[in-house]
C-alpha positions, -999 to 999 in steps of 0.1 A, spaced: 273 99 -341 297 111 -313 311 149 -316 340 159 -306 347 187 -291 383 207 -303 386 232 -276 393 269 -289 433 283 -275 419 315 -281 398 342 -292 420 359 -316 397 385 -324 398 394 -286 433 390 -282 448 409 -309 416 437 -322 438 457 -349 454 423 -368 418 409 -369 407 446 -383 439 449 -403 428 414 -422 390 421 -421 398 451 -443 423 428 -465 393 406 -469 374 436 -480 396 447 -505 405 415 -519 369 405 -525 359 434 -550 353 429 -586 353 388 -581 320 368 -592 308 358 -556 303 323 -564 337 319 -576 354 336 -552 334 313 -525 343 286 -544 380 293 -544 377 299 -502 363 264 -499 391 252 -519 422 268 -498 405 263 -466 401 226 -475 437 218 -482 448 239 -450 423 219 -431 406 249 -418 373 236 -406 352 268 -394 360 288 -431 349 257 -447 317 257 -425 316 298 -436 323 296 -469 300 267 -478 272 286 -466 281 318 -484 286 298 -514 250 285 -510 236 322 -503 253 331 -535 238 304 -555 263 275 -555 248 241 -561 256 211 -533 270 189 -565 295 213 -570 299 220 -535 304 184 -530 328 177 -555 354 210 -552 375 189 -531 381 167 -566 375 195 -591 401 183 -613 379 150 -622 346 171 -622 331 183 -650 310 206 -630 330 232 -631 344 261 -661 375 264 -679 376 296 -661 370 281 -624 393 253 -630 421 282 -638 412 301 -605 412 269 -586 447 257 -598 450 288 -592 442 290 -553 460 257 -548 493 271 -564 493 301 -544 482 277 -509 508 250 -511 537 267 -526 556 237 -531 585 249 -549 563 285 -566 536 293 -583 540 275 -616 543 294 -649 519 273 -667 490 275 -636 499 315 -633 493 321 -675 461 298 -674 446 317 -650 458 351 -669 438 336 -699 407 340 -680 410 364 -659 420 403 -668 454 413 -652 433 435 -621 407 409 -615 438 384 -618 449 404 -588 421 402 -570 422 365 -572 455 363 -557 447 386 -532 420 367 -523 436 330 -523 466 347 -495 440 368 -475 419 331 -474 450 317 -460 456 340 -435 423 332 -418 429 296 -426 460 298 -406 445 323 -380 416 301 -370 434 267 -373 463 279 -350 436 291 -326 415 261 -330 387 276 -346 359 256 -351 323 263 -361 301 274 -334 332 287 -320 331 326 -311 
């Protein structure tokens, strides 16, 4: 198997210290009160769909630390014909891709779904979580990003 190599534009983290803080802290926040294997799960999800290799690589492993098995892991990228995963994570996940593609809004019916499941502050969380997910998403792909990449 041949690898190619993406080279990295920059570091951005190097480059610009107080945004990589200033989202480092989002990340913080957003995280709390979220089941960890969801809230990997959800990363996965969003990074997939904006292509983001290196938070894939991240959040796979995470996900694994915090439990997740590689059947689900594998099959995220289809949850919607799984039947690995929860009412609940199915909410959060339609969820996640809502909130990441935007292609017209959030949907009412995806937004009250998730509110079935999820309490109106933890609901929050989520969200928070999906657009701080993005930001690195967009972050490391614009920089090229990769894993093993500084």
């Amino acid at each position: 198997m041949t690898t190619y190599h993406v080279p990295q534009r920059m570091n951005f983290a190097t480059v610009a210290p107080k945004v990589f803080k200033a989202v480092l802290a989002l990340d913080a926040a957003a995280r709390e009160g979220l089941d960890p294997a969801l809230l990997e799960l959800v990363q996965i999800r969003a990074s997939q769909i904006n292509r983001c290799a290196y938070c894939i690589d991240y959040h796979v492993s995470d996900a694994r630390k915090a439990g997740e098995s590689e059947d689900r892991i594998h099959q995220l990228a289809a949850w919607e014909e799984s039947s690995l995963f929860t009412e609940k994570e199915r909410a959060a996940l339609a969820l996640a891709e809502a909130v990441t593609l935007l292609p017209g809004g959030v949907p009412d019916a995806v937004y009250e779904e998730a509110a079935q499941y999820f309490e109106e502050k933890e609901l929050a969380q989520l969200i928070a979580l999906v657009f701080t997910t993005n930001a690195w998403n967009r972050m490391n792909v614009t920089t090229r990003k990769t894993p093993g990449t500084q």
